[in-house]
TORKEGU-973778 format. One record per residue (C-alpha): residue number from 0; x, y, z; residue in three letters. Coordinates in steps of 0.25 Angstrom, whole numbers, plus 5000, padded with zeros to 4 digits. Layout:
BEGIN
nr->NUM u->X v->Y w->Z rest->ALA
...
This chain:
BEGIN
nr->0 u->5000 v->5000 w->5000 rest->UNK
nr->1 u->5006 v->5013 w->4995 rest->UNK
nr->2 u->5004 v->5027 w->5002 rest->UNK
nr->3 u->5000 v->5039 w->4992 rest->UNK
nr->4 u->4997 v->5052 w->5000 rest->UNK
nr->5 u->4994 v->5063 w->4992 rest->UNK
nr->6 u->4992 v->5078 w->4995 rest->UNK
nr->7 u->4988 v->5075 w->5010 rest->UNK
nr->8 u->4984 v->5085 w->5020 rest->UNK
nr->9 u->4979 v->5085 w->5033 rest->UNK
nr->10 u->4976 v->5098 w->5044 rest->UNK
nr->11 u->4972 v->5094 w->5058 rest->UNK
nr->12 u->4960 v->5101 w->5064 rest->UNK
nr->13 u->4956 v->5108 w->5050 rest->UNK
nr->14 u->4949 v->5122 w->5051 rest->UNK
nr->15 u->4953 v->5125 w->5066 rest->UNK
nr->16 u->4963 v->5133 w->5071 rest->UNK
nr->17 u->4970 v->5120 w->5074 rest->UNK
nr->18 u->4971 v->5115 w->5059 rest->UNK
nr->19 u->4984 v->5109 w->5058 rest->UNK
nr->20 u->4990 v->5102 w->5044 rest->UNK
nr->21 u->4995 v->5090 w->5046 rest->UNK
nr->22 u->4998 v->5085 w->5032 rest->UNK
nr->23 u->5001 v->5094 w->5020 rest->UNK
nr->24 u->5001 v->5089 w->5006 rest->UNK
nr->25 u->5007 v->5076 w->5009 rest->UNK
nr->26 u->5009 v->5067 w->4998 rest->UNK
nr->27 u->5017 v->5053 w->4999 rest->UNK
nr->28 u->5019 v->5040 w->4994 rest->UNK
nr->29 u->5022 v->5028 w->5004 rest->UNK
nr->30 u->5026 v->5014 w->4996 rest->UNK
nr->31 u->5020 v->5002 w->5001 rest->UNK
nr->32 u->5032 v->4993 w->5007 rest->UNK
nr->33 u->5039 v->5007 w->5014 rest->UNK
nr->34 u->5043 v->5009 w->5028 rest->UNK
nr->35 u->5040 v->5023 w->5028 rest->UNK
nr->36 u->5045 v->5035 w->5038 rest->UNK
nr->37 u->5037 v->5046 w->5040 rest->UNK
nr->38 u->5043 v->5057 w->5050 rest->UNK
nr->39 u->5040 v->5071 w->5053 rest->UNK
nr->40 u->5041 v->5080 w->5064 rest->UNK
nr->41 u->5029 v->5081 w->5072 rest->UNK
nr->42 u->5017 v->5089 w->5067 rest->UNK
nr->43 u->5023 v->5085 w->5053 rest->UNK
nr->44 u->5012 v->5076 w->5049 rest->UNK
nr->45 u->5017 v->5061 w->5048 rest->UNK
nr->46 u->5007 v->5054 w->5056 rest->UNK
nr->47 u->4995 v->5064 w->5051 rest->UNK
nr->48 u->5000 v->5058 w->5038 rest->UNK
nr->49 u->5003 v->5042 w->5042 rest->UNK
nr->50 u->4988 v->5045 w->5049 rest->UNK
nr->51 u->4981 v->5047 w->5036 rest->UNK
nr->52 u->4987 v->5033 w->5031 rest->UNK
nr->53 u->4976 v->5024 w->5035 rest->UNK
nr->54 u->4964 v->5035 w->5038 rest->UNK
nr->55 u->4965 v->5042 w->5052 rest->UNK
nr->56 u->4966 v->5054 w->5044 rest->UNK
nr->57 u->4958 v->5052 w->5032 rest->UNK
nr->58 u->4959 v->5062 w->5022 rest->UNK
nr->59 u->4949 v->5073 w->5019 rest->UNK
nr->60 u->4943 v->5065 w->5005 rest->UNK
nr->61 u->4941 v->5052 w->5012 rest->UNK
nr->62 u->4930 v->5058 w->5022 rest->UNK
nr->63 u->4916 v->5059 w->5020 rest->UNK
nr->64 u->4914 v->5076 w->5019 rest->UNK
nr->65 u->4925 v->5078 w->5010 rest->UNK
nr->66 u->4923 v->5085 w->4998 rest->UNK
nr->67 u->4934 v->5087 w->4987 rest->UNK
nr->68 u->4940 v->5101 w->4988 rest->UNK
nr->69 u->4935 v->5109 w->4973 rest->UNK
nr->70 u->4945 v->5115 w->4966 rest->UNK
nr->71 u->4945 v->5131 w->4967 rest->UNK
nr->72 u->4943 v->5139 w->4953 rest->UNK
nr->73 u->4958 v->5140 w->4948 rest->UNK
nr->74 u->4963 v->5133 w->4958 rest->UNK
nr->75 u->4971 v->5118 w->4958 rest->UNK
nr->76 u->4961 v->5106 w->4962 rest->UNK
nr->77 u->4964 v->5104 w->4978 rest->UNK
nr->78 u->4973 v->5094 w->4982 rest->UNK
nr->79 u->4966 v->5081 w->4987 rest->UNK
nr->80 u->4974 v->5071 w->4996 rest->UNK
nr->81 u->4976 v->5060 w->4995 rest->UNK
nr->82 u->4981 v->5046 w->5001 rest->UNK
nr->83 u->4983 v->5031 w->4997 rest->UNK
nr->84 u->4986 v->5020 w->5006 rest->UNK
nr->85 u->4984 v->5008 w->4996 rest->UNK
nr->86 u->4973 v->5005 w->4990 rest->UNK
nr->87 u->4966 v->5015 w->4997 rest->UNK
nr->88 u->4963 v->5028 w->4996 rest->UNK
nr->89 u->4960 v->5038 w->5008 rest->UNK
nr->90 u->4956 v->5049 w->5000 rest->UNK
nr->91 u->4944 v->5043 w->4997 rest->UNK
nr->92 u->4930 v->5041 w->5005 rest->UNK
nr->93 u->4930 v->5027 w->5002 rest->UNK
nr->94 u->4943 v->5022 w->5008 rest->UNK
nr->95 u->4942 v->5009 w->5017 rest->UNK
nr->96 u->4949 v->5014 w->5029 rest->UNK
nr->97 u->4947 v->5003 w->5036 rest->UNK
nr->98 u->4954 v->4995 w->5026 rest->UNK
nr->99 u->4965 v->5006 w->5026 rest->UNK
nr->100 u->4968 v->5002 w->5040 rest->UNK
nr->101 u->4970 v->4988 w->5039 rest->UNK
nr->102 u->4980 v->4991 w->5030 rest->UNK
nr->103 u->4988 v->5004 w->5035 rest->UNK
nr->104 u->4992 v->5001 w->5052 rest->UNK
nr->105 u->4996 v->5013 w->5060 rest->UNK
nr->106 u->5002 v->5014 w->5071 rest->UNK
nr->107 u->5002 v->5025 w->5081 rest->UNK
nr->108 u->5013 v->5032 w->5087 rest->UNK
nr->109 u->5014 v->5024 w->5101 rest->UNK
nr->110 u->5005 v->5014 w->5097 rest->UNK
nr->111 u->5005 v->5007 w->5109 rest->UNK
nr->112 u->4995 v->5017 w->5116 rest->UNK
nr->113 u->4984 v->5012 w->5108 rest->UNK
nr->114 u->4985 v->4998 w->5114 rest->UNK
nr->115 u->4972 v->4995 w->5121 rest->UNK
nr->116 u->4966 v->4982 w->5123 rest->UNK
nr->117 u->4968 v->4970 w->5134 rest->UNK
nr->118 u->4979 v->4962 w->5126 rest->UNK
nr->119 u->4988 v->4963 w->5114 rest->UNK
nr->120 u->4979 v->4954 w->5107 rest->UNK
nr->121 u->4968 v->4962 w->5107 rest->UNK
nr->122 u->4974 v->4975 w->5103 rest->UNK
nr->123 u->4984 v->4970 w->5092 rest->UNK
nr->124 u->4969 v->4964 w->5087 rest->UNK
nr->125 u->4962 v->4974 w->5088 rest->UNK
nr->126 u->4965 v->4982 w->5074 rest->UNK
nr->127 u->4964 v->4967 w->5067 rest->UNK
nr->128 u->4950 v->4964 w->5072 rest->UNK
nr->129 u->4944 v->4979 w->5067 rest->UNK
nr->130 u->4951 v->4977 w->5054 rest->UNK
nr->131 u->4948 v->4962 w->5053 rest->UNK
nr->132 u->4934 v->4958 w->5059 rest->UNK
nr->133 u->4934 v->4945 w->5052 rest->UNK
nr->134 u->4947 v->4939 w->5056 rest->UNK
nr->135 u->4945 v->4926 w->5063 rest->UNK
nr->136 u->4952 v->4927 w->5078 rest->UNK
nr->137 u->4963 v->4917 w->5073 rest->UNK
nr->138 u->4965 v->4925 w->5062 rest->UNK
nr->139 u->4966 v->4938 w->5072 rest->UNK
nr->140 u->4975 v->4930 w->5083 rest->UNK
nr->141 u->4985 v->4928 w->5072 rest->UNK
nr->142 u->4986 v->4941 w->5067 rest->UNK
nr->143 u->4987 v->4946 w->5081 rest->UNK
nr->144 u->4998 v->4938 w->5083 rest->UNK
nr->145 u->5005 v->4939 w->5070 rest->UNK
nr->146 u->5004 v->4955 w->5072 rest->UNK
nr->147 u->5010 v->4953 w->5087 rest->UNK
nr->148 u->5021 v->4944 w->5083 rest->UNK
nr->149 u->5024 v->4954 w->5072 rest->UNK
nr->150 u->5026 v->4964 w->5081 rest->UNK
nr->151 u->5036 v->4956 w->5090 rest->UNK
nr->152 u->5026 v->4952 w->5101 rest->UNK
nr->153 u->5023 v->4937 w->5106 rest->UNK
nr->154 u->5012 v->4935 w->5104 rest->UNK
nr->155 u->5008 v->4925 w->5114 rest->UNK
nr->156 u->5015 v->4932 w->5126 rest->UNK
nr->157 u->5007 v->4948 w->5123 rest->UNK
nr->158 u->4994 v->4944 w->5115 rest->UNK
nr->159 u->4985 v->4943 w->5129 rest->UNK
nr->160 u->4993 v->4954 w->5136 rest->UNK
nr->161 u->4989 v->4968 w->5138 rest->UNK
nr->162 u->4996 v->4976 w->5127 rest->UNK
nr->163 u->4997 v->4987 w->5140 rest->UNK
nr->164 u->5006 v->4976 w->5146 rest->UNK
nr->165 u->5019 v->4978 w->5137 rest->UNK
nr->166 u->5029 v->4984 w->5135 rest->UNK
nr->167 u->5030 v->4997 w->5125 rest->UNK
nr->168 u->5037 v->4991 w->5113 rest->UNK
nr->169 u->5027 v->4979 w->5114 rest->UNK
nr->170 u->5015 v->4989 w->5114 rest->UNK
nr->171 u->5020 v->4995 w->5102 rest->UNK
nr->172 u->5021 v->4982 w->5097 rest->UNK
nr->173 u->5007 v->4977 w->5099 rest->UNK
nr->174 u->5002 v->4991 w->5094 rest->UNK
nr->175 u->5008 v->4990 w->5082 rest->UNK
nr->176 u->5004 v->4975 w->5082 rest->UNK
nr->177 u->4989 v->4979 w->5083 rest->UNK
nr->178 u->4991 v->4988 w->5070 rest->UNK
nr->179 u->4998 v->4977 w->5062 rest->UNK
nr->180 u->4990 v->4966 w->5066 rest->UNK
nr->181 u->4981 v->4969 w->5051 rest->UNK
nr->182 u->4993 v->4969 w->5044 rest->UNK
nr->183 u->4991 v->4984 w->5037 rest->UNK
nr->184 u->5000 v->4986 w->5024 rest->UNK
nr->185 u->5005 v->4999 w->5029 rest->UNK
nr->186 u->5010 v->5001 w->5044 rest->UNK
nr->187 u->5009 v->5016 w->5048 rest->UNK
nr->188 u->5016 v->5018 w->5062 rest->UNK
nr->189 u->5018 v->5033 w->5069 rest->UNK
nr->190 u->5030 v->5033 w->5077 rest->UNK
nr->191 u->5031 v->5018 w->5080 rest->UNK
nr->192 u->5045 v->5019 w->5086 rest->UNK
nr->193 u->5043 v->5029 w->5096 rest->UNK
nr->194 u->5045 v->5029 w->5111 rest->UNK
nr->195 u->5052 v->5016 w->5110 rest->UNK
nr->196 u->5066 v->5014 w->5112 rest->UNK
nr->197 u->5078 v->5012 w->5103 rest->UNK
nr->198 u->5076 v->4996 w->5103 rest->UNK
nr->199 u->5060 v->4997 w->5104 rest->UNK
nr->200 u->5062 v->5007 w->5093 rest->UNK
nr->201 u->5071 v->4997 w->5084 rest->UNK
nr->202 u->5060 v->4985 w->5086 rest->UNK
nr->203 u->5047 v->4994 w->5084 rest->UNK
nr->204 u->5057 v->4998 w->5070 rest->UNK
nr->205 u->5060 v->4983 w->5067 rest->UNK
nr->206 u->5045 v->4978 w->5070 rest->UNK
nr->207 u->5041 v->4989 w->5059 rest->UNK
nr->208 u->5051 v->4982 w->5047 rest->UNK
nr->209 u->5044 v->4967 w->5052 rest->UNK
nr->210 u->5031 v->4975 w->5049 rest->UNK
nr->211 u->5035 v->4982 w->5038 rest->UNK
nr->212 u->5041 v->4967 w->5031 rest->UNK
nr->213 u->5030 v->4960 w->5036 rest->UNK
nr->214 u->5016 v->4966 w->5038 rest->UNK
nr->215 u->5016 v->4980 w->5034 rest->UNK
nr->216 u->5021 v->4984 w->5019 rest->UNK
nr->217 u->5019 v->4999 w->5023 rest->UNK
nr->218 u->5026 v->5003 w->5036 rest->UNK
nr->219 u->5027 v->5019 w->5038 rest->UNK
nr->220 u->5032 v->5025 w->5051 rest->UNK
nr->221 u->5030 v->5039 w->5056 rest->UNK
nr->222 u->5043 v->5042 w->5063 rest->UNK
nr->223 u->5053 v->5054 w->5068 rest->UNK
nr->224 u->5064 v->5045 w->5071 rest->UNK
nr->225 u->5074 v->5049 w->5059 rest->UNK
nr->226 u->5080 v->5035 w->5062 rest->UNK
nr->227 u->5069 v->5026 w->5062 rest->UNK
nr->228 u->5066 v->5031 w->5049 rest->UNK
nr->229 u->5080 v->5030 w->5043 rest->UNK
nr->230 u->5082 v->5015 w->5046 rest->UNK
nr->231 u->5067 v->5010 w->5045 rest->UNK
nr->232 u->5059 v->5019 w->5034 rest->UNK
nr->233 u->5060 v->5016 w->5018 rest->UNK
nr->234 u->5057 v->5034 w->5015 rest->UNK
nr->235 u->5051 v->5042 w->5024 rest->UNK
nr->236 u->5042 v->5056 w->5022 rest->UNK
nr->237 u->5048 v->5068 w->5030 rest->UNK
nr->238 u->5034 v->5076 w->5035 rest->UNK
nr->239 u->5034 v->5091 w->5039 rest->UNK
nr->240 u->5022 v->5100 w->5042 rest->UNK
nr->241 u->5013 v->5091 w->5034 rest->UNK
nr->242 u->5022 v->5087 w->5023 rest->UNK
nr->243 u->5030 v->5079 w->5016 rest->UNK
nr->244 u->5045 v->5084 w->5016 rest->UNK
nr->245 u->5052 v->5071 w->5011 rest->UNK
nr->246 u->5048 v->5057 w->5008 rest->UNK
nr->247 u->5061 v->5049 w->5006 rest->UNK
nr->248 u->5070 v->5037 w->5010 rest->UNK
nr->249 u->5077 v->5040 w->5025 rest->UNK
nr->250 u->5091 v->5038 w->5015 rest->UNK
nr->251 u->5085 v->5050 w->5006 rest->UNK
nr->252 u->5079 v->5058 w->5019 rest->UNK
nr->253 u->5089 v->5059 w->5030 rest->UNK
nr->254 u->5098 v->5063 w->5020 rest->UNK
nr->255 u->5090 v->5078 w->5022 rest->UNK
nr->256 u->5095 v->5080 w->5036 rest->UNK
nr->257 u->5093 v->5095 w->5034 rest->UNK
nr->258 u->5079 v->5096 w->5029 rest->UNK
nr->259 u->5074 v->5085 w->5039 rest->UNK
nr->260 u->5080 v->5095 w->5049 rest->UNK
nr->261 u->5073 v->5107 w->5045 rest->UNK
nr->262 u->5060 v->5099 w->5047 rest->UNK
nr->263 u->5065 v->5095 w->5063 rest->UNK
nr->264 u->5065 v->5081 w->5060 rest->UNK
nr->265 u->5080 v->5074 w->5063 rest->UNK
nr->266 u->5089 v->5063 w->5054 rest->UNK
nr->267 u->5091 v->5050 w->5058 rest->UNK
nr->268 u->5105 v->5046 w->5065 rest->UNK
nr->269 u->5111 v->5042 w->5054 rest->UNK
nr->270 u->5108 v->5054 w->5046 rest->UNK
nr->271 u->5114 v->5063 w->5059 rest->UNK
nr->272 u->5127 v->5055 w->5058 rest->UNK
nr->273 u->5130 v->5055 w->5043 rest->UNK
nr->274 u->5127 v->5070 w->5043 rest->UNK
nr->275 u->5139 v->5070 w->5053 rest->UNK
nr->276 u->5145 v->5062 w->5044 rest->UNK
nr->277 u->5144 v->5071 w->5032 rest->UNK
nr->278 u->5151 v->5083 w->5039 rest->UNK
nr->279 u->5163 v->5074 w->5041 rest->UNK
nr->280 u->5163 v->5071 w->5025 rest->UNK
nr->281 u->5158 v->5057 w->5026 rest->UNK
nr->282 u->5147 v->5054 w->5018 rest->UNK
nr->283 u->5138 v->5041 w->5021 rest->UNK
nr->284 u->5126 v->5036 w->5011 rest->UNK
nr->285 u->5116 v->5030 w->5020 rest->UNK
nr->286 u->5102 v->5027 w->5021 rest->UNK
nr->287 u->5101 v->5030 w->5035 rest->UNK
nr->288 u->5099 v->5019 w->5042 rest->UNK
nr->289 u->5109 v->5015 w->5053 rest->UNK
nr->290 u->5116 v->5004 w->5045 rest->UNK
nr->291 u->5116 v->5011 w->5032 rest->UNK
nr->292 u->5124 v->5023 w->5039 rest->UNK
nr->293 u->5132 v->5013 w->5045 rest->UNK
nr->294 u->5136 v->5006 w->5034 rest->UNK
nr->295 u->5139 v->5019 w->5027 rest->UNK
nr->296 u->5150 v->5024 w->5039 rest->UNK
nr->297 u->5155 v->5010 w->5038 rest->UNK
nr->298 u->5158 v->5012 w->5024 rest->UNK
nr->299 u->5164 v->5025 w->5024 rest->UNK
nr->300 u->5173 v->5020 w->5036 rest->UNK
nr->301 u->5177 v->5011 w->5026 rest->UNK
nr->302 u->5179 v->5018 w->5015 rest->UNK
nr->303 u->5187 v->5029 w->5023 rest->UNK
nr->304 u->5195 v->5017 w->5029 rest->UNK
């Protein structure tokens, strides 16, 4: 499933004094099979935009009372937005949202506060029975238990315990369990490594690639760890003030330590030490993942030796 945003745009509170824009002429293309970045400082518009993916913001032509905007005498045809996710289309009125989100998953920033029922069973079940009201309770139990396995979990030992009874990591694990459980295509996740510690963050990071091979073609993050995005993500799109500044691969971005500067966002590590680098004459070709910049220094040492 591809996503094919086109010309989106987005206030908060419209027609009060606390109109906000959220999104302002967005238009971008996510391929199916990516693991996409999307960063931004905050207020830049990321997650109003990752929002409008499966509907829980619809656009204006998909609701009811909308009327296509006329064209003014002299005047250019208005712009209508657009967006694509698949086969479906939620510019239009007819859009089966309830299909959209079996198919595109999202998962919250801190997911695991949205836990709530007596065991994790029950919870990582409970997206599957809404979406699948004729599944057999076999079939159910061994979804549920592919899903939690999938996520790292044994299932025997934490399947009649109280999600509220583990640890942090093990919440997010289930939370992201209960969103996976339907196997959507695309896998939408808002800040999925945050809070957690270096090592939580590296296994949270590792589950996403199993996900990303396995169950989920789609995977797009929304992040503001330049790192993260460096070694995990295929492109990424830069946001600022409701736009779209770049949209290209971390080895392509984070070569624009300058620009993403000026727009108060940072560069990953590795970027930091070859700019060091570079004011001592030594250049380094990398993609910017640790073992890339690496094996770059190790072959200019050798070179020089």
């Amino acid at each position: 499933m591809t996503i094919t945003a086109e010309h989106l745009s987005y206030v908060y509170h419209p027609g009060s004094p606390f109109a906000a824009k959220a999104l302002d002429d967005v238009s971008l293309t996510i391929e199916e099979g990516e693991f996409f970045g999307i960063i931004g400082h905050t207020g830049s518009g990321k997650s109003t935009f990752v929002k409008h993916l499966n509907g829980l913001i619809r656009l204006p032509s998909s609701q009811k009372h909308y009327k296509k905007p006329k064209a003014k005498k002299g005047m250019p045809s208005p712009v209508v937005p657009s967006l694509k996710v698949g086969e479906y289309d939620l510019s239009s009125r007819k859009t089966d949202f309830y299909g959209l989100r079996k198919k595109v998953g999202m998962v919250f920033q801190y997911p695991e506060a949205q836990l709530f029922a007596e065991t994790v069973f029950e919870d990582v079940a409970f997206g599957l029975k809404n979406f699948e009201r004729d599944m057999k309770e076999k079939e159910t139990e061994a979804a549920v238990k592919a899903a939690i396995e999938v996520v790292g979990l044994d299932y025997a030992a934490v399947k009649d315990v109280s999600p509220f009874d583990l640890s942090g990591g093990q919440k997010r694990r289930v939370a992201i369990a209960g969103v996976i459980v339907t196997k959507p295509e695309i896998l939408v996740l808002d800040e999925p490594a945050a809070g957690l510690d270096p090592l939580g963050k590296k296994e949270i990071m590792a589950l996403l690639h199993r996900l990303h091979g396995d169950w989920c073609k789609t995977v797009v993050i929304v992040s503001h760890d330049m790192d993260e995005i460096a070694e995990n993500c295929t492109r990424a799109a830069v946001f600022s003030e409701g736009k779209i500044v770049y949209a290209l691969p971390p080895k392509e971005l984070f070569l624009k330590a300058d620009e993403l500067f000026a727009l108060g966002l940072d560069i990953p590590l590795t970027a930091k030490l070859r700019l060091a680098l570079l004011k001592r004459g030594i250049e380094t070709d990398c993609d910017f993942t640790v073992d890339s910049f690496v094996d770059a220094v190790l072959k200019k040492r050798g070179g020089a030796s």
